[in-house]
VOPAGU-2260 file (C-alpha; in pm, 1 decimal, decimal comma):
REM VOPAGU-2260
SITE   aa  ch    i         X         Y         Z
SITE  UNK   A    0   -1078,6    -141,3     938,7
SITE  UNK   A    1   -1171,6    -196,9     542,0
SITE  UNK   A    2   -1115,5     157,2     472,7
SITE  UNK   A    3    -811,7     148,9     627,2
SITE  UNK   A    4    -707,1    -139,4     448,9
SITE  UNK   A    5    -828,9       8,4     135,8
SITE  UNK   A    6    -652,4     372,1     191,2
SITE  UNK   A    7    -335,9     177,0     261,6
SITE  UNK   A    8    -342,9     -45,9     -23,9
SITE  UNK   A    9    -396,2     284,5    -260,4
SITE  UNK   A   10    -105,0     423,8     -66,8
SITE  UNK   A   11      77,8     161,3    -177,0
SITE  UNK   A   12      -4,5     142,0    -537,5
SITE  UNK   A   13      68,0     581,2    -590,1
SITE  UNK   A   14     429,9     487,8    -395,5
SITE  UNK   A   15     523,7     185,2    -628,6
SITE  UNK   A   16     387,3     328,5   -1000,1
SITE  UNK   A   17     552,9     654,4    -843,5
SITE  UNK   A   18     921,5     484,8    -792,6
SITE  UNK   A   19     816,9     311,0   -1165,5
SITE  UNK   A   20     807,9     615,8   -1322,4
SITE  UNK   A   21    1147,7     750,1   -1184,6
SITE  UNK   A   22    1324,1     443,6   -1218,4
SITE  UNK   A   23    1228,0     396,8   -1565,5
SITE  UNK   A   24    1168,0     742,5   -1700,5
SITE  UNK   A   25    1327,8     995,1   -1427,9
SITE  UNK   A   26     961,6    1154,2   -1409,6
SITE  UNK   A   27     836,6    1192,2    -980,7
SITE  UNK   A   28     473,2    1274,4   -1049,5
SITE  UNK   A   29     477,9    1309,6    -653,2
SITE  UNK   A   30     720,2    1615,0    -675,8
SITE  UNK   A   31     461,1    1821,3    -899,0
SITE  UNK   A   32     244,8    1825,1    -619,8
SITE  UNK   A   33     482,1    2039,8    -380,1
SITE  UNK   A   34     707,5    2001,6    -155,6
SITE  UNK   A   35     505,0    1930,8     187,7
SITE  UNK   A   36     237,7    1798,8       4,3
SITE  UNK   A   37     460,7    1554,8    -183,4
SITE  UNK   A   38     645,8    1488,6     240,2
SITE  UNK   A   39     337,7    1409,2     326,0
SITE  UNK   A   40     249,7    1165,5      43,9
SITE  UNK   A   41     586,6    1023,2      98,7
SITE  UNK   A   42     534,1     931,4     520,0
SITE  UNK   A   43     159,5     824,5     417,6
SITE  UNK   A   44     323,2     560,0     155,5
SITE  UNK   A   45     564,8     458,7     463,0
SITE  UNK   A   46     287,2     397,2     689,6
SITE  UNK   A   47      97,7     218,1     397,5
SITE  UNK   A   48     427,4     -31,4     366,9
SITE  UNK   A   49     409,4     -76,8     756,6
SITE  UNK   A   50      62,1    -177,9     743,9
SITE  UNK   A   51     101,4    -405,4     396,4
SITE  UNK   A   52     385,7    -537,4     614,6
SITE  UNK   A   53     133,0    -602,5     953,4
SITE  UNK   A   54    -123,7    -753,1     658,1
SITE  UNK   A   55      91,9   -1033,2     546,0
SITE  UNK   A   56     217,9   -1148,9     872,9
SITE  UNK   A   57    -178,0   -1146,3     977,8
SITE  UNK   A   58    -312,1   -1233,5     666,4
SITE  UNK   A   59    -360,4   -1632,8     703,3
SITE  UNK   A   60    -530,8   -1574,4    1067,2
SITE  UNK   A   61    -781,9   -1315,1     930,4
SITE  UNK   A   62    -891,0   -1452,0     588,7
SITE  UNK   A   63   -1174,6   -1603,5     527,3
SITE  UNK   A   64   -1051,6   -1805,1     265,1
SITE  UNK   A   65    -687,1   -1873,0     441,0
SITE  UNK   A   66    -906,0   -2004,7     794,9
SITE  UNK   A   67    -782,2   -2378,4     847,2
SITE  UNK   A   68   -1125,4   -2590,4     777,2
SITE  UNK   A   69   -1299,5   -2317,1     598,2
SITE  UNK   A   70   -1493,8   -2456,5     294,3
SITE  UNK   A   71   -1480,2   -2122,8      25,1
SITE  UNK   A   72   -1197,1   -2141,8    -247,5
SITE  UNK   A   73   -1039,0   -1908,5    -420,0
């Protein structure tokens, strides 16, 4: 499940500097890949939000740090 968290969280980080860079300088870095390969990308970023979006409603139950009575600190 850490590599899947991991993968996603990558996902998520190409997708958001990605929509930076066309916002702010017209430039979709994910284009010059291709067309299917760039589809792709684009669903794989989707499912990344989906799971960021299943991580913060789960977040507090599964971290160690979040646990009610747990003695680490940030």
């Amino acid at each position: 499940m850490k590599g899947l968290h991991i993968v996603s969280w990558i996902l998520l980080v190409v997708g958001g500097l990605n929509w930076g860079l066309v916002g702010a300088f017209d430039l979709n870095v994910v284009e010059y890949l291709g067309s299917t390969i760039a589809t792709i990308v684009y669903v794989l970023v989707g499912i990344a939000a989906i799971a960021a979006i299943v991580e913060i409603v789960t977040h507090k139950k599964c971290c160690s740090c979040c646990v009610k009575g747990s003695s680490q600190s940030m």
